[in-house]
CHARMM internal coordinates of N, CA and C (Angstrom, degrees):
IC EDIT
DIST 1 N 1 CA 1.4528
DIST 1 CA 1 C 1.5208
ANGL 1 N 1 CA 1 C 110.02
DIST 1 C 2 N 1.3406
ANGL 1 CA 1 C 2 N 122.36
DIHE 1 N 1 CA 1 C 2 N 151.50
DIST 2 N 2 CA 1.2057
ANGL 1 C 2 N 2 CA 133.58
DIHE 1 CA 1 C 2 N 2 CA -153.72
DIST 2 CA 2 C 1.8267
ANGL 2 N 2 CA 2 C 94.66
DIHE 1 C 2 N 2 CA 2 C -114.80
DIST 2 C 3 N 1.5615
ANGL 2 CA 2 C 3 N 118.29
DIHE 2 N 2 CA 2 C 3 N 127.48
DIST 3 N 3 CA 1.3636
ANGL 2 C 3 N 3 CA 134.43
DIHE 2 CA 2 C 3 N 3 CA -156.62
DIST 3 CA 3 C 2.0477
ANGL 3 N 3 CA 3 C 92.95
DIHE 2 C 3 N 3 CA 3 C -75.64
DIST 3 C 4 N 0.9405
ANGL 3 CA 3 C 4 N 93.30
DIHE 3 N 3 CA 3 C 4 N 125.11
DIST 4 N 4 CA 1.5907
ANGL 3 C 4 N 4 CA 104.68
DIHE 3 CA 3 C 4 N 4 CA 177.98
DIST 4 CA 4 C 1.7503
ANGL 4 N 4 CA 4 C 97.80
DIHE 3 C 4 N 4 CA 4 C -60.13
DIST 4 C 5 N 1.5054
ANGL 4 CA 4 C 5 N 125.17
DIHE 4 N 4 CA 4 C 5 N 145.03
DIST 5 N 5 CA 1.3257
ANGL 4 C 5 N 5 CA 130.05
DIHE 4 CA 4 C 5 N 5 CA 156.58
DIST 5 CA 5 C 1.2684
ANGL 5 N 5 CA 5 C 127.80
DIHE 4 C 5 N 5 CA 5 C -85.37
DIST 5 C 6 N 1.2324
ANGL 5 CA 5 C 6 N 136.70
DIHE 5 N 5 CA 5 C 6 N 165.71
DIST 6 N 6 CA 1.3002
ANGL 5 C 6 N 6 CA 127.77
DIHE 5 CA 5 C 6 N 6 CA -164.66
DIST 6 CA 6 C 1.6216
ANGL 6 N 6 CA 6 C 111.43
DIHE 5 C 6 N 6 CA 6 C -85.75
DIST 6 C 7 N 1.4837
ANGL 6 CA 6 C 7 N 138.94
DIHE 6 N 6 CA 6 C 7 N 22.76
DIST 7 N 7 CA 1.2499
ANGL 6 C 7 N 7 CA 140.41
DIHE 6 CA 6 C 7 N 7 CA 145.30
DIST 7 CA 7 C 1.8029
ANGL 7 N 7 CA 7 C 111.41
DIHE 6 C 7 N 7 CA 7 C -97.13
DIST 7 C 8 N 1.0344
ANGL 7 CA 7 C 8 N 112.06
DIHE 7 N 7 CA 7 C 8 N 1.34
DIST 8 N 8 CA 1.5517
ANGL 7 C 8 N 8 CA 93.44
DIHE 7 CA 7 C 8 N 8 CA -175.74
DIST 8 CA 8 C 1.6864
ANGL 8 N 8 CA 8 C 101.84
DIHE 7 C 8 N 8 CA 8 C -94.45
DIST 8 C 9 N 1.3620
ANGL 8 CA 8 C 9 N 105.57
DIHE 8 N 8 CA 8 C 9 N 104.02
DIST 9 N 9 CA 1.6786
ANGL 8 C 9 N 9 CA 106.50
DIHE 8 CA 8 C 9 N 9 CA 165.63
DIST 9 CA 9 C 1.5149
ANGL 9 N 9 CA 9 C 93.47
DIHE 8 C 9 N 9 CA 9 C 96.27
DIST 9 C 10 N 1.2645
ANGL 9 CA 9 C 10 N 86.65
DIHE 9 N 9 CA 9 C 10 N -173.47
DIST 10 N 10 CA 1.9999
ANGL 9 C 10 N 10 CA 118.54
DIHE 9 CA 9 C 10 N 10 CA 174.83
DIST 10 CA 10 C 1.6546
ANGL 10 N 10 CA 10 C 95.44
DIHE 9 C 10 N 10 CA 10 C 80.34
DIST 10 C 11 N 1.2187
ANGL 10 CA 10 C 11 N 124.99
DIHE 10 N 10 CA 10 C 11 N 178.10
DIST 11 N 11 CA 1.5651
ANGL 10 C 11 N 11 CA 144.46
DIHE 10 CA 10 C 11 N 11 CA -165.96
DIST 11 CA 11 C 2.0082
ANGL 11 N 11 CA 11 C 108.73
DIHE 10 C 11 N 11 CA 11 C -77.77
DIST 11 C 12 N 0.6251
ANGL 11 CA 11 C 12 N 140.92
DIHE 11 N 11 CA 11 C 12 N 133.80
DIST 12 N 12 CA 1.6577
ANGL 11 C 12 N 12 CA 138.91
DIHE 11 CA 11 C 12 N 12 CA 140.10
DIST 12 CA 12 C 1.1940
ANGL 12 N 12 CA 12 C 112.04
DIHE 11 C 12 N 12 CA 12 C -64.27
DIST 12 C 13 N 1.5735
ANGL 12 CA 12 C 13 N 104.62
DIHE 12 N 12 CA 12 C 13 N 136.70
DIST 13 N 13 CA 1.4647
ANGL 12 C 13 N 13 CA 110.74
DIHE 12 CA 12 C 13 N 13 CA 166.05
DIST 13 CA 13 C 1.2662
ANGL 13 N 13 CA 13 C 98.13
DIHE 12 C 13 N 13 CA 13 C -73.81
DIST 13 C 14 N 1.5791
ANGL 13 CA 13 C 14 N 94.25
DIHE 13 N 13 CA 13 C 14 N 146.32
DIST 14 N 14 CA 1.4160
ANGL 13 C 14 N 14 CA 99.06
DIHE 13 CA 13 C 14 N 14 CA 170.96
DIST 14 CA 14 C 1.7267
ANGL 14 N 14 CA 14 C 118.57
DIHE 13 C 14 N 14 CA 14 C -106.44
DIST 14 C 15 N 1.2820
ANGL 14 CA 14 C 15 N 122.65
DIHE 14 N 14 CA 14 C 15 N 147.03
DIST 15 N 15 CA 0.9395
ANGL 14 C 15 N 15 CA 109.92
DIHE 14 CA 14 C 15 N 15 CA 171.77
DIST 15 CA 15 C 1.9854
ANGL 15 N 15 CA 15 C 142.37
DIHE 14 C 15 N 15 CA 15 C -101.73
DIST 15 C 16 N 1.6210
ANGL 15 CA 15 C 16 N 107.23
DIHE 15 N 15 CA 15 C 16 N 147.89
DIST 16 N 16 CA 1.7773
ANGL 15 C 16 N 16 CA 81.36
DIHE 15 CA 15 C 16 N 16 CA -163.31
DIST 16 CA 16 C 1.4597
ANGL 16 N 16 CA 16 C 112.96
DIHE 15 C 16 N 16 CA 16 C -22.33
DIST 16 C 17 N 1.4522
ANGL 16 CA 16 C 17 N 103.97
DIHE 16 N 16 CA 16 C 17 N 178.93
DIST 17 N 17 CA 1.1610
ANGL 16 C 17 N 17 CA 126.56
DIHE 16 CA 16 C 17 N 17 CA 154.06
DIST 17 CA 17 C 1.6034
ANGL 17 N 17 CA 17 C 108.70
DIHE 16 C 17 N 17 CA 17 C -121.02
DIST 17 C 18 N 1.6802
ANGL 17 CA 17 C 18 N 100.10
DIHE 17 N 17 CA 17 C 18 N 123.90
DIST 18 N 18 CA 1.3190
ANGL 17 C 18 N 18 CA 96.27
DIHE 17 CA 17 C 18 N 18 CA 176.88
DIST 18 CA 18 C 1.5120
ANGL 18 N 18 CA 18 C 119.26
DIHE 17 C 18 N 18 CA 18 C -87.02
DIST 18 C 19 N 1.7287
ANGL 18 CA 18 C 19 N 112.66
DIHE 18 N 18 CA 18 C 19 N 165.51
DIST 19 N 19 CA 1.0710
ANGL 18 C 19 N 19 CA 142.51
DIHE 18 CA 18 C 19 N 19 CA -129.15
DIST 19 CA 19 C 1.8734
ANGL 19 N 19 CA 19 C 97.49
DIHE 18 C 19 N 19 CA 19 C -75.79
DIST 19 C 20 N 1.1851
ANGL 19 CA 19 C 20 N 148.65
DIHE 19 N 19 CA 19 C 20 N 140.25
DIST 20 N 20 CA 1.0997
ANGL 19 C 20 N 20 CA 116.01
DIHE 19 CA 19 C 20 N 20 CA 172.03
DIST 20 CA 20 C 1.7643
ANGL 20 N 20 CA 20 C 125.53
DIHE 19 C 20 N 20 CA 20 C -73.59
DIST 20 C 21 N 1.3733
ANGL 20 CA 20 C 21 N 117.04
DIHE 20 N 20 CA 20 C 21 N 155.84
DIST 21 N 21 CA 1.9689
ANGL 20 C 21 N 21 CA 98.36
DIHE 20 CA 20 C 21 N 21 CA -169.78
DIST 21 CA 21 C 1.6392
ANGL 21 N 21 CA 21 C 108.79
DIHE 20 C 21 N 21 CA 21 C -109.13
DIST 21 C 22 N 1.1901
ANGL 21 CA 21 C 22 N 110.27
DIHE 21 N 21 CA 21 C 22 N 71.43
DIST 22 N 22 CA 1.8417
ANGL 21 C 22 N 22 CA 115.20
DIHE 21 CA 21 C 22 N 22 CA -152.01
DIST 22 CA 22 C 1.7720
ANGL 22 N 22 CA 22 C 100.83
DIHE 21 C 22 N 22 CA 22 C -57.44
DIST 22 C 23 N 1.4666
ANGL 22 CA 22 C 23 N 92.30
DIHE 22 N 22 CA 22 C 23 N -42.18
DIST 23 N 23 CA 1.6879
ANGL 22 C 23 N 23 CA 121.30
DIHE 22 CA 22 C 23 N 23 CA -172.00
DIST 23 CA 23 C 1.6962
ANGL 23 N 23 CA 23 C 91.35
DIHE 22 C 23 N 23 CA 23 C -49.08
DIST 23 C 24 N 1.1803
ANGL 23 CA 23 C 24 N 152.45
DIHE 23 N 23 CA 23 C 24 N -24.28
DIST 24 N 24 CA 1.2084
ANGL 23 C 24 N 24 CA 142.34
DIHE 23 CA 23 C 24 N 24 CA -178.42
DIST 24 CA 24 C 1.2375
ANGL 24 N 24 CA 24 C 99.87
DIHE 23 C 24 N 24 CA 24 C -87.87
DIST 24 C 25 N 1.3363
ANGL 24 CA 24 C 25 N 143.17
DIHE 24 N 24 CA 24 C 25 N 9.76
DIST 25 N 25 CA 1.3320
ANGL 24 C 25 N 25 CA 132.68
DIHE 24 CA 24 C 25 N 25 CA -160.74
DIST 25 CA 25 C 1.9834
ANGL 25 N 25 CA 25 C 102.46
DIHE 24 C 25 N 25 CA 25 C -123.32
DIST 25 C 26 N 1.4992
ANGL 25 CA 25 C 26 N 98.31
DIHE 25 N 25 CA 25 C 26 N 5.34
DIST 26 N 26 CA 1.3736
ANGL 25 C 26 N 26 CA 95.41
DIHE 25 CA 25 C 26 N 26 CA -162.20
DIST 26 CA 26 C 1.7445
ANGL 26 N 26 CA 26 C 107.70
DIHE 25 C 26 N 26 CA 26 C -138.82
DIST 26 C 27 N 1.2687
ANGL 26 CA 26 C 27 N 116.39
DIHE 26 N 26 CA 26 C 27 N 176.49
DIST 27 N 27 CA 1.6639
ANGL 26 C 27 N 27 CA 108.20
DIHE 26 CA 26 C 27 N 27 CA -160.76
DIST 27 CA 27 C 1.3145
ANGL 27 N 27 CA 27 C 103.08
DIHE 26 C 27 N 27 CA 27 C -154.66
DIST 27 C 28 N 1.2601
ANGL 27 CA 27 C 28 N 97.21
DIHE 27 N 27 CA 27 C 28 N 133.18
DIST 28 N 28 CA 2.0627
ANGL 27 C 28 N 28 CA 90.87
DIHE 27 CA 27 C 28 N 28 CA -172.18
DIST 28 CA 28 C 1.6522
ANGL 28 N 28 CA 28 C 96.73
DIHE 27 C 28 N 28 CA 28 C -114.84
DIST 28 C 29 N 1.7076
ANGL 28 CA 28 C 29 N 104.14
DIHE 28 N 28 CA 28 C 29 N 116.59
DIST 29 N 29 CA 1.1818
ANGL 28 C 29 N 29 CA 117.04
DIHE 28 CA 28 C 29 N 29 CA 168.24
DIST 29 CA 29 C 1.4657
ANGL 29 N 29 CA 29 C 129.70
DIHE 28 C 29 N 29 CA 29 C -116.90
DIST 29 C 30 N 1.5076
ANGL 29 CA 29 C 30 N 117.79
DIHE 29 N 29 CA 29 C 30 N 98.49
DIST 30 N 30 CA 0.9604
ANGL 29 C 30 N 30 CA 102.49
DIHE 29 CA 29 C 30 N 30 CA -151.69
DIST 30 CA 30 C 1.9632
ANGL 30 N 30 CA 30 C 130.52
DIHE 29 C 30 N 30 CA 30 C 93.58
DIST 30 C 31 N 0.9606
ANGL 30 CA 30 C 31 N 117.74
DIHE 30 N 30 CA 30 C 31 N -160.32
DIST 31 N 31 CA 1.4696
ANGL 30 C 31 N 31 CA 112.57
DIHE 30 CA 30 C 31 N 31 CA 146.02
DIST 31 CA 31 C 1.5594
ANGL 31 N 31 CA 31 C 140.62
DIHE 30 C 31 N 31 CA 31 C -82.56
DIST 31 C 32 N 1.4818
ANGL 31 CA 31 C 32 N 98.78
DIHE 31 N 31 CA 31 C 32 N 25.50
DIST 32 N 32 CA 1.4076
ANGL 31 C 32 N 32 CA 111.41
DIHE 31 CA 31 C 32 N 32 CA -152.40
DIST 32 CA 32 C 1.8060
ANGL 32 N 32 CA 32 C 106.53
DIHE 31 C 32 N 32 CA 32 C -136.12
DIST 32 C 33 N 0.8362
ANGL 32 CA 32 C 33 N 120.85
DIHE 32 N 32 CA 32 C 33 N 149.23
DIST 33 N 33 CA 1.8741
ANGL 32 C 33 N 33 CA 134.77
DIHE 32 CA 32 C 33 N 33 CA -171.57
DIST 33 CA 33 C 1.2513
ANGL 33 N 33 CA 33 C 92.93
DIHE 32 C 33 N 33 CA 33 C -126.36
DIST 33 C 34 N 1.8751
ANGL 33 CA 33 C 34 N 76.02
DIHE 33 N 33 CA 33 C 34 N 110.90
DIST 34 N 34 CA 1.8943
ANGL 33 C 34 N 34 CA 86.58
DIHE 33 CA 33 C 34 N 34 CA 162.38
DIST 34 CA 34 C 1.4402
ANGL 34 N 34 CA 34 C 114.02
DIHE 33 C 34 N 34 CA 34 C -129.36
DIST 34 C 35 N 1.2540
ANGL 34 CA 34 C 35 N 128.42
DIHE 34 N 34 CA 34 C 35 N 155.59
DIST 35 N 35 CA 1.2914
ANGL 34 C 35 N 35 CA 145.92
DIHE 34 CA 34 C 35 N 35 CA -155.86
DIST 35 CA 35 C 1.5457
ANGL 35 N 35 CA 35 C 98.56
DIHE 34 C 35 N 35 CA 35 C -83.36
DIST 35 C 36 N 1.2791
ANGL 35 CA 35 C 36 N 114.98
DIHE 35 N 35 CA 35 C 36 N 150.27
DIST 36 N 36 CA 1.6951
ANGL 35 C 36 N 36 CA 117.52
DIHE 35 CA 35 C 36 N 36 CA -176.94
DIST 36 CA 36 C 1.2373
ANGL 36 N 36 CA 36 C 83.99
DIHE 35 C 36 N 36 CA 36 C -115.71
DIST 36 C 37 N 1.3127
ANGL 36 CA 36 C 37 N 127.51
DIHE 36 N 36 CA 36 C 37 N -66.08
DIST 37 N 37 CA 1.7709
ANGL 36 C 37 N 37 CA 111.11
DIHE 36 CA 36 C 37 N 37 CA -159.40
DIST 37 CA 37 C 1.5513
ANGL 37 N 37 CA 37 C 99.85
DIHE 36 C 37 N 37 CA 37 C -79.28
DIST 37 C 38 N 1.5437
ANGL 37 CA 37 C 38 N 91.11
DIHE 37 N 37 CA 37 C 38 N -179.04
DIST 38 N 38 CA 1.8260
ANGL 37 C 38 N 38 CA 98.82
DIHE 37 CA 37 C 38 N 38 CA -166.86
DIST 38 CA 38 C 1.4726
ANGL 38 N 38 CA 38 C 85.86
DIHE 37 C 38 N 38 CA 38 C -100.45
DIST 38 C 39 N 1.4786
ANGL 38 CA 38 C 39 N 102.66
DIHE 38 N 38 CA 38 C 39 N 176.39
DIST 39 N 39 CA 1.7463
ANGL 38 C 39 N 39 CA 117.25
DIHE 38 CA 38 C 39 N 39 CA 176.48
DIST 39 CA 39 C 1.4608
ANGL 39 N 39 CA 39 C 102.19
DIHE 38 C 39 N 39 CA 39 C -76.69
DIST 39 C 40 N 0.9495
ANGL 39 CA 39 C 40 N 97.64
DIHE 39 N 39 CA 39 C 40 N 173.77
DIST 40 N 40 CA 2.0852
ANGL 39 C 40 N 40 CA 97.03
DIHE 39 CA 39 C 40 N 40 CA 158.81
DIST 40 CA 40 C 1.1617
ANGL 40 N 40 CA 40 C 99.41
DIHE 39 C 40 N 40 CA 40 C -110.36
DIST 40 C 41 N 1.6824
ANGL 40 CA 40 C 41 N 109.82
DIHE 40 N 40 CA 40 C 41 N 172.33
DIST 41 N 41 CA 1.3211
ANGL 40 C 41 N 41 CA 103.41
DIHE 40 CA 40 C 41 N 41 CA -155.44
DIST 41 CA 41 C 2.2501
ANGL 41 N 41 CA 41 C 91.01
DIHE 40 C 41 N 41 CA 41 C -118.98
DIST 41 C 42 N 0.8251
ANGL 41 CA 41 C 42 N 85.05
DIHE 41 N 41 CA 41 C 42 N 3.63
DIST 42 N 42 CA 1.8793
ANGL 41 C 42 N 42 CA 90.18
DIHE 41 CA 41 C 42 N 42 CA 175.97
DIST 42 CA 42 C 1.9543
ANGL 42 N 42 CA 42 C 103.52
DIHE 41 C 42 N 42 CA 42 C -99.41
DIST 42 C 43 N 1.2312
ANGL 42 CA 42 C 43 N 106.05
DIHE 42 N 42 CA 42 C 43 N -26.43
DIST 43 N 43 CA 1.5316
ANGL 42 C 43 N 43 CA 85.15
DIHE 42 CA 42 C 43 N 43 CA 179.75
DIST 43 CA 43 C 1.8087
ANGL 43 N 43 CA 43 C 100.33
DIHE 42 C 43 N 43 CA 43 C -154.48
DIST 43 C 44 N 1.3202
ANGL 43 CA 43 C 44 N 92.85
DIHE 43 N 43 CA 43 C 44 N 85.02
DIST 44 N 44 CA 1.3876
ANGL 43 C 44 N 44 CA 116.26
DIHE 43 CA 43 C 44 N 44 CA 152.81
DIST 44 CA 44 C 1.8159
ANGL 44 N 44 CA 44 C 112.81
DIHE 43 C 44 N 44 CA 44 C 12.72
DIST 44 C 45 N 1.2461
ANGL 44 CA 44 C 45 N 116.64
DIHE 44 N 44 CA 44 C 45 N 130.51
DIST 45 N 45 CA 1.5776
ANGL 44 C 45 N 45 CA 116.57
DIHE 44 CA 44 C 45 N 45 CA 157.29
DIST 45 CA 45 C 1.4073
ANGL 45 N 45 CA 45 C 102.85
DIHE 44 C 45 N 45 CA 45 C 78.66
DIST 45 C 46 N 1.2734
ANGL 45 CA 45 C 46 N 134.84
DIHE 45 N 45 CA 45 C 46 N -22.83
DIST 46 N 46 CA 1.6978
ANGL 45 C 46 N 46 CA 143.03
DIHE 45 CA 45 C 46 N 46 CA -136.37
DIST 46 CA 46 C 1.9748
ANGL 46 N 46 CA 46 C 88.10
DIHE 45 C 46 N 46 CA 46 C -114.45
DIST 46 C 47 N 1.2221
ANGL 46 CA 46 C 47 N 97.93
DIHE 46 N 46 CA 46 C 47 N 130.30
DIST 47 N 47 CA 1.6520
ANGL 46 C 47 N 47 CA 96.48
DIHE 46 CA 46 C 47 N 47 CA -175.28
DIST 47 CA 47 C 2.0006
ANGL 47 N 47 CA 47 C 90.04
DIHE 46 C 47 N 47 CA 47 C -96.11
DIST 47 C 48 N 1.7436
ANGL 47 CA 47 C 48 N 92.20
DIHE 47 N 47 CA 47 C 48 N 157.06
DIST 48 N 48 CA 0.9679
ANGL 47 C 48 N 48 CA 93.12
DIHE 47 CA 47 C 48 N 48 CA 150.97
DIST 48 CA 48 C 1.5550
ANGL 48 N 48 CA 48 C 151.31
DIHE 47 C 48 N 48 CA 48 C -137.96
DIST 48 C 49 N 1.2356
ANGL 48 CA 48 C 49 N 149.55
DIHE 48 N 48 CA 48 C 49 N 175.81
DIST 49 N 49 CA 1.2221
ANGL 48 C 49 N 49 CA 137.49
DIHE 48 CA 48 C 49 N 49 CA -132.82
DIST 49 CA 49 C 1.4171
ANGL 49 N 49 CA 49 C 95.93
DIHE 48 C 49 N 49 CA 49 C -84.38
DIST 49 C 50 N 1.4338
ANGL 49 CA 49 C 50 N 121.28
DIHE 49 N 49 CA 49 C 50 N 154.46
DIST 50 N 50 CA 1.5797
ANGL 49 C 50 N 50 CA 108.88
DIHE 49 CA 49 C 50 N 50 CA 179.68
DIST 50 CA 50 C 2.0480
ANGL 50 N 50 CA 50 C 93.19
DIHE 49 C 50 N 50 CA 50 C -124.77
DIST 50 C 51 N 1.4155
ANGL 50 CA 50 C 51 N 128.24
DIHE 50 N 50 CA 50 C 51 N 101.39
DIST 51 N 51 CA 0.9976
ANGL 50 C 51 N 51 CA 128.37
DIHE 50 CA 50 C 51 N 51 CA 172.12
DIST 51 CA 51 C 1.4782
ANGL 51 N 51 CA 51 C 111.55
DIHE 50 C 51 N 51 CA 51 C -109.15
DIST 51 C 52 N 2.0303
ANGL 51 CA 51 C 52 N 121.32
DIHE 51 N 51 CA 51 C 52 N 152.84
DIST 52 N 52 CA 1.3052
ANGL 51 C 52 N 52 CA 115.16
DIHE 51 CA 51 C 52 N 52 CA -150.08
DIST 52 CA 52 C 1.7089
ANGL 52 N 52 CA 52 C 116.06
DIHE 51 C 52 N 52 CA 52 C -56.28
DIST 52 C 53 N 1.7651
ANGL 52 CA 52 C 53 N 117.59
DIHE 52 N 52 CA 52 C 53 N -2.11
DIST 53 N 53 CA 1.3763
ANGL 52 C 53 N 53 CA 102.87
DIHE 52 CA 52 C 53 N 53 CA -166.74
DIST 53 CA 53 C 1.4266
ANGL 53 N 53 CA 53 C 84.91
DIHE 52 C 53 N 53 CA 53 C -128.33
DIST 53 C 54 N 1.3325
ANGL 53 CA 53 C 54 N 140.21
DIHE 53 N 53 CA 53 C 54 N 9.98
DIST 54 N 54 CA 0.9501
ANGL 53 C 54 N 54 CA 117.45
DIHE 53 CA 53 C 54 N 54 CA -165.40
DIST 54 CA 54 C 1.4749
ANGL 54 N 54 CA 54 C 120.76
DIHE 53 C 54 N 54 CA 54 C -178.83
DIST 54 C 55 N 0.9568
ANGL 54 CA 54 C 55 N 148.17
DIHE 54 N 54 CA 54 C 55 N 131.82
DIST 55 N 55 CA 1.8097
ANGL 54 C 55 N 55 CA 152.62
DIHE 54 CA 54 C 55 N 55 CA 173.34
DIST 55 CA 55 C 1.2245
ANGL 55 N 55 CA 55 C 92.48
DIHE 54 C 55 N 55 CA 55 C -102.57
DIST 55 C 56 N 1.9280
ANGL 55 CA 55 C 56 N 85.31
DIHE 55 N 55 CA 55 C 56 N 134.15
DIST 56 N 56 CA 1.4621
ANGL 55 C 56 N 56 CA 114.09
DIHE 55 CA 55 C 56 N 56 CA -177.39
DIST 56 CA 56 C 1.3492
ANGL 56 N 56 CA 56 C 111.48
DIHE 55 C 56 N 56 CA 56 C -135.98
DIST 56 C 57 N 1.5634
ANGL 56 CA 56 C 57 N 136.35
DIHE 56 N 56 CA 56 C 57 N 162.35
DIST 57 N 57 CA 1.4059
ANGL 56 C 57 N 57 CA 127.83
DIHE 56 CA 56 C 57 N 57 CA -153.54
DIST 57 CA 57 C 2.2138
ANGL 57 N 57 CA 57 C 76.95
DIHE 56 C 57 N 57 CA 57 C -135.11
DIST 57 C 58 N 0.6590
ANGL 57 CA 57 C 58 N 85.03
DIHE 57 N 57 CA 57 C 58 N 124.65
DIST 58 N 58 CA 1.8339
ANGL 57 C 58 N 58 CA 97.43
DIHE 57 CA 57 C 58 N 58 CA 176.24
DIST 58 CA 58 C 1.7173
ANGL 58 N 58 CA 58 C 118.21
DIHE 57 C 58 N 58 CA 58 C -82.31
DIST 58 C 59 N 1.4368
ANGL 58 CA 58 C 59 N 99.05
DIHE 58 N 58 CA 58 C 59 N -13.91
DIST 59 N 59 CA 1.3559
ANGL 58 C 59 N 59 CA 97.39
DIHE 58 CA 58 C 59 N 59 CA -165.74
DIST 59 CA 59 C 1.8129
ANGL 59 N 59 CA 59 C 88.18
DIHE 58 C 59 N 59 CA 59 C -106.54
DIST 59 C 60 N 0.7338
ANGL 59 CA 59 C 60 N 120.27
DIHE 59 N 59 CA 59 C 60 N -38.53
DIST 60 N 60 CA 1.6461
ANGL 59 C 60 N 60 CA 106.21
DIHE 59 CA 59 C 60 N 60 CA -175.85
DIST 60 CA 60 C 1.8689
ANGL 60 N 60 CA 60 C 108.57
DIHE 59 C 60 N 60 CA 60 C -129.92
DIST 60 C 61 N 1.4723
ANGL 60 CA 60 C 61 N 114.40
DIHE 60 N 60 CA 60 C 61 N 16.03
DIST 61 N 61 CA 1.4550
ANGL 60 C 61 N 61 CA 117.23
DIHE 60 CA 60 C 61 N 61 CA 159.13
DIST 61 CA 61 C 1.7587
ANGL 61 N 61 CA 61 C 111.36
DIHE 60 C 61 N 61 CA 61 C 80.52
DIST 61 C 62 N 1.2909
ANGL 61 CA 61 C 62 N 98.00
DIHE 61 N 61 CA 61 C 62 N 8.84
DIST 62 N 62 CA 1.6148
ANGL 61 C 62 N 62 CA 89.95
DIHE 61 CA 61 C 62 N 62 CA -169.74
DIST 62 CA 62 C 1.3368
ANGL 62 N 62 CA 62 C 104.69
DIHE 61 C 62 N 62 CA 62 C -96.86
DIST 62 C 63 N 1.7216
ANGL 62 CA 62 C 63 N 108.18
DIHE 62 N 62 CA 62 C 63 N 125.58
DIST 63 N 63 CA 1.2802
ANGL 62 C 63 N 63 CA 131.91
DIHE 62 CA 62 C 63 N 63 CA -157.28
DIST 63 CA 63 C 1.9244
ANGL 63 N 63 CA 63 C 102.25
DIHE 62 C 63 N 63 CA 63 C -117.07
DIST 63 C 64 N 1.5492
ANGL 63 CA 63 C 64 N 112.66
DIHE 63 N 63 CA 63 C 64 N 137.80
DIST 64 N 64 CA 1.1126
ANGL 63 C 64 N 64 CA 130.89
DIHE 63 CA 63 C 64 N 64 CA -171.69
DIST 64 CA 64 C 1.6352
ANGL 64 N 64 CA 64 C 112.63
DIHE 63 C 64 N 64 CA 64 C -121.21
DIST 64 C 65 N 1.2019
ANGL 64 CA 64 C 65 N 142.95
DIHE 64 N 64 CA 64 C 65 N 83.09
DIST 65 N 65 CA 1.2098
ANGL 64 C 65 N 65 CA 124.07
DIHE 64 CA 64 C 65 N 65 CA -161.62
DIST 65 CA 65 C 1.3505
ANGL 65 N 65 CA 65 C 99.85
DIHE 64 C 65 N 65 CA 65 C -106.77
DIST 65 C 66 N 1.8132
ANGL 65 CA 65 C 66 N 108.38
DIHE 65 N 65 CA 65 C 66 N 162.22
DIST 66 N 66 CA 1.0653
ANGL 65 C 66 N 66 CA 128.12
DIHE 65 CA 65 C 66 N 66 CA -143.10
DIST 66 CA 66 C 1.9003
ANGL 66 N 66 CA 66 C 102.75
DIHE 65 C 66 N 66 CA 66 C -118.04
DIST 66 C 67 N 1.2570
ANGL 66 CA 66 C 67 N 104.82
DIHE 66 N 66 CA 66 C 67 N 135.25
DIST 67 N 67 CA 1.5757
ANGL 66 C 67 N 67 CA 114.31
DIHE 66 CA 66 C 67 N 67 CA -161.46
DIST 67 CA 67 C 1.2733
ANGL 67 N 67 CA 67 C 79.23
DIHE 66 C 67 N 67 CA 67 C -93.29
DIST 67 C 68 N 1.6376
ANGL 67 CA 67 C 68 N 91.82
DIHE 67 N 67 CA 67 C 68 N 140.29
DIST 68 N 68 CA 1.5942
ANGL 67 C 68 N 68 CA 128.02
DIHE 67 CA 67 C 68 N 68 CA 162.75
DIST 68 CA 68 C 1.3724
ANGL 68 N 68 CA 68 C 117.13
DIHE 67 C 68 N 68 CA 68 C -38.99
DIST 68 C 69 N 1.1959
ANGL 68 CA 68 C 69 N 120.06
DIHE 68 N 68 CA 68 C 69 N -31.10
DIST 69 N 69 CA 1.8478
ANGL 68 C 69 N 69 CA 111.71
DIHE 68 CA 68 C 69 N 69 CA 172.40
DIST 69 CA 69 C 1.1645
ANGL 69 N 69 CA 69 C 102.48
DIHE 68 C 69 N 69 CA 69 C -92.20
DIST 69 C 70 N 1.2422
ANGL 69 CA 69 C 70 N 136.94
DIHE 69 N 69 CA 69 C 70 N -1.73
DIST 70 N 70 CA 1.6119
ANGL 69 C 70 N 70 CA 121.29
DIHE 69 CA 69 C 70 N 70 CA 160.03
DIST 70 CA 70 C 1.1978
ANGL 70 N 70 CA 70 C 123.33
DIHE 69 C 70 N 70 CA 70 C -98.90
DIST 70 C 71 N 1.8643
ANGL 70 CA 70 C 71 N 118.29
DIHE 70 N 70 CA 70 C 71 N 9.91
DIST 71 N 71 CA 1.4948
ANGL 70 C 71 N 71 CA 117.50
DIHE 70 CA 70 C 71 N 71 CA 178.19
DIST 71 CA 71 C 1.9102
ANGL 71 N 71 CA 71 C 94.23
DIHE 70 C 71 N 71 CA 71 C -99.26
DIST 71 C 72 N 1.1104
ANGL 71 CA 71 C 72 N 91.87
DIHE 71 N 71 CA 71 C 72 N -6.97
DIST 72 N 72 CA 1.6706
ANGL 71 C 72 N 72 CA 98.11
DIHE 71 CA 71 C 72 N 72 CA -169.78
DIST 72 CA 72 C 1.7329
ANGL 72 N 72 CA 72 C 116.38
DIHE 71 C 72 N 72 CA 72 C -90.10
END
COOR INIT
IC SEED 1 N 1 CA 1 C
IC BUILD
């Protein structure tokens, strides 16, 4: 039998999981908190991601992309 190497099998460390940063998602105007990203429109309450070509909803994948005269 042929000696196993030290990648075949056993556990991965895992690494933390970082913290979530909600506080970047929000804007104090006034006495008042307002939301920067928009909702999605498939699942209620759930913000969604705003990346340079495109908003994306993480919880159910529904993606909105963004036309070239509005990145401009």
């Amino acid at each position: 039998m042929a000696k196993k190497g030290k990648g075949s099998g056993g556990k991965k460390a895992r690494t933390p999981k970082k913290p979530t940063q909600i506080w970047k998602c929000y804007e104090v105007q006034g006495d008042k908190l307002v939301r920067k990203n928009p909702f999605s429109p498939k699942s209620k309450g759930d913000f969604m991601a705003v990346h340079k070509n495109r908003t994306v909803c993480g919880k159910t994948g529904y993606t909105e992309f963004k036309s070239k005269k509005q990145e401009e």
